[in-house]
N, C-alpha and C positions, 0 to 999 in steps of 0.2 A: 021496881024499875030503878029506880036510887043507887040500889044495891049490884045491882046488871053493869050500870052503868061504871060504878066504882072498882068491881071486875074487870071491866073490858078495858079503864085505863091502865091497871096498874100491869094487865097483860101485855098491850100497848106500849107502855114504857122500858118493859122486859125485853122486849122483842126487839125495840130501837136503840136499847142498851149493846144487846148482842151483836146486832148488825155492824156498828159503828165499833166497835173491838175487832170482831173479824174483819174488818176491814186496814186497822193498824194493824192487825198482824201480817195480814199479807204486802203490805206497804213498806215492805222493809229498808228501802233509797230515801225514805225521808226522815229526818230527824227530828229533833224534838223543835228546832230553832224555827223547822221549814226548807230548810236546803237541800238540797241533794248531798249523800254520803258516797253515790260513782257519777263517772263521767258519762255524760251523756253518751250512747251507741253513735258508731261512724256515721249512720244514716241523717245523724239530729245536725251534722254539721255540715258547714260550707267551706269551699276550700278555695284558695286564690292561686292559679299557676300563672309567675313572673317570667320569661324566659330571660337565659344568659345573655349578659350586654355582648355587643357585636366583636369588644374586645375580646373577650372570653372563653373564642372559639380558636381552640389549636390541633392541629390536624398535621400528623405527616404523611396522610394518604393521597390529599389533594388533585396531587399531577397523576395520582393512578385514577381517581376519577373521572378527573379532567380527558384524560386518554380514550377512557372507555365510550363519555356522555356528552364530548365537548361540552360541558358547563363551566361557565367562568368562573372564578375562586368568590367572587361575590355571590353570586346563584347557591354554588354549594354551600356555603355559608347558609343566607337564606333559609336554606333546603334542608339543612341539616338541624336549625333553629327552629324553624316551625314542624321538623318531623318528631321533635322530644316531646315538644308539649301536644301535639296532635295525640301522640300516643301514654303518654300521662294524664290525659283528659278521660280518654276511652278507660285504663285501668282503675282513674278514680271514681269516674260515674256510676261503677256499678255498688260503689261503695257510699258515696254521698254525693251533694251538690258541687258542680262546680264552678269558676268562673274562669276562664281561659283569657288573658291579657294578649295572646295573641290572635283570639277569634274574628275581632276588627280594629286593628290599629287604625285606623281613621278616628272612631270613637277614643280609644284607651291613650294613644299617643302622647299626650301631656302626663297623665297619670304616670305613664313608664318612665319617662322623661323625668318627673316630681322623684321617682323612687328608685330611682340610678342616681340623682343627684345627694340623694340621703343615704346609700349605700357605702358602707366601704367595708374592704375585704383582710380576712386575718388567714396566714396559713399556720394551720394548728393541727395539731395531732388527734389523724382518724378516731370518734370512739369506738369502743367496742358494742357491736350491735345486740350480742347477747346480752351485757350489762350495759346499757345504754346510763350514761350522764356527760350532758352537756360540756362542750370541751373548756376550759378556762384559758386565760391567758397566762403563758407562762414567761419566764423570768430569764434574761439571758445568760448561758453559764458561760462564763468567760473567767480565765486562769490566766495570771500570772507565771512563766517558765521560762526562766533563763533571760529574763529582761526583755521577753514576746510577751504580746497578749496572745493568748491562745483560748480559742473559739469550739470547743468540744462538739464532733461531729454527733449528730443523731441521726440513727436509721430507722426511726418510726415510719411509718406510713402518714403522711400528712395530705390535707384537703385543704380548698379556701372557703376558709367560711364565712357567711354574710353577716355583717353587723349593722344595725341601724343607729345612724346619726340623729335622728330625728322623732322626738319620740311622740308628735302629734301625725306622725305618718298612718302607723297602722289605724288607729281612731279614723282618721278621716276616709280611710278605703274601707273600715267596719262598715261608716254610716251610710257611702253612697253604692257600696254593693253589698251589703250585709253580710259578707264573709266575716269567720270568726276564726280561720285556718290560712296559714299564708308556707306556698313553698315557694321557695325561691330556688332557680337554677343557675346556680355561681359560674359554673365551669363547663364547658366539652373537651374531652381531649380523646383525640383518638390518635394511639401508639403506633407505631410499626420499630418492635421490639429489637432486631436484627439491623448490624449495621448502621453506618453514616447514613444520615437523611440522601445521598448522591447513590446508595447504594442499594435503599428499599427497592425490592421487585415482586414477584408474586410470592415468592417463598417467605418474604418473611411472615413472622409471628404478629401479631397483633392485637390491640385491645381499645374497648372503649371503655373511658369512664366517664362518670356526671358528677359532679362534686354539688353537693345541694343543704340546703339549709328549711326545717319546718320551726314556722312560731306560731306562737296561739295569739289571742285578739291583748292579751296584756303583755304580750312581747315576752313571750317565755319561750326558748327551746327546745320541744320538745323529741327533735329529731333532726342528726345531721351527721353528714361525712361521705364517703362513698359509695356510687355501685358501680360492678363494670362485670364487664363480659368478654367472653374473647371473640376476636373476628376472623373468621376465617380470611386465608390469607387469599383464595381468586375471587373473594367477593366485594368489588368497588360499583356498585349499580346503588346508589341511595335510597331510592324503592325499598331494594331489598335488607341496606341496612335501618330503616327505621321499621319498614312493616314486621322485620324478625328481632333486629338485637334491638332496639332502641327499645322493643315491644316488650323485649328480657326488663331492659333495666328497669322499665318503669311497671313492671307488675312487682319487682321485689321494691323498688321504692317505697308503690303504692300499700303493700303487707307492712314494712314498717312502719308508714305512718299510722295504718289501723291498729298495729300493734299497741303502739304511742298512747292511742286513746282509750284501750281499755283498761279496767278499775286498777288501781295499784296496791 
């Protein structure tokens, strides 16, 4: 019996040897420290949608609106505010959690208030979405010519991008919404490309862009700059520009930031 018994442990111990191996081997995201070696999948996270300050919103379509919907320039404002993040909700949710800052301003109000007052804005130059690194501050080139100062024009493509003043802000919106993803919506501008503002009609060309900024919960960037789309030029029903283009922008937003978060 002794002998049975001195079998079946060291069988026993064989078998919980090997279990616990195969189990490191397929465990390959954890290191020897404990940590994770990738990023958590989109799903694991939360995301906080800011909308653009009221300042923010620049539009040369307005009076074509206005004509079509009599809506006052406050309304379309409004209207055109709550239809980005409406539809940037809808594209991120099927990707992770989110929290919509404009879902009930009654609740969030002081919050938005807190984080417009810590905000301030840098126009910097778009990055590139394929090689995606956070844009830096750059240095002014200014020359000396002929006893001028002279201010070297640049034709990059530039965005405004969000900077935070305050670095107990994100901390404090982690702890009481548990987001760990914050986008912020800097800008709206929607173009009508053709022409003096006195001359836009239905012919002209047009475009929307969103200038936006993503950070993580330790205030890293990991995605920012522009999207935009073109607008057809007999289309001023706002209905139809956020259910269709607003809907554009914020699904290639939404691909970017999932982009962002997979392994490097």
């Amino acid at each position: 019996m002794r002998k049975f018994n001195l079998q079946f442990t060291v069988i026993f111990v064989l078998c919980l040897m090997s279990f616990v191996l195969s189990l490191k081997g397929q465990d390959k995201t954890i290191s020897n420290t404990g940590t994770s070696n990738t990023k958590a999948p989109a799903a694991k996270h939360k995301i906080m949608l800011i909308p653009f300050e009221n300042r923010m919103y620049l539009s040369e379509i307005d009076h074509l609106i206005n004509k079509e919907t009599k809506l006052t320039a406050k309304q379309i404002k409004a209207t055109m505010r709550d239809g980005i993040n409406e539809q940037l909700y809808k594209k991120l949710k099927a990707k992770m959690s989110v929290v919509d800052l404009m879902e009930d301003t009654v609740k969030t109000k002081k919050d938005l208030e807190n984080i417009y007052q810590y905000l301030t804005y840098q126009y910097q130059k778009a990055p590139d979405q394929a090689n995606y690194k956070a844009p830096v501050k750059e240095k002014d080139e200014k020359k000396i010519e002929k006893g001028q100062l002279n201010v070297e024009s640049n034709s990059d493509v530039r965005f405004m991008n969000a900077k935070l003043k305050n670095a107990t802000l994100v901390p404090y919106l982690s702890g009481k919404y548990k987001t760990d993803l914050y986008l912020f919506i800097n800008e709206l501008d929607i173009k009508a490309l053709v022409g003096s503002p006195a001359d836009f009609n239905a012919s002209a060309n047009r475009k929307i862009i969103i200038h936006y900024t993503v950070y993580t919960v330790d205030a890293k960037e990991i995605n920012s700059g522009i999207a935009e789309v073109n607008l057809p030029s007999n289309v001023n029903n706002p209905s139809k520009i956020i259910n269709t283009y607003f809907s554009q922008l914020a699904e290639l937003v939404a691909a970017r930031i999932e982009k962002a978060l997979l392994p490097k």
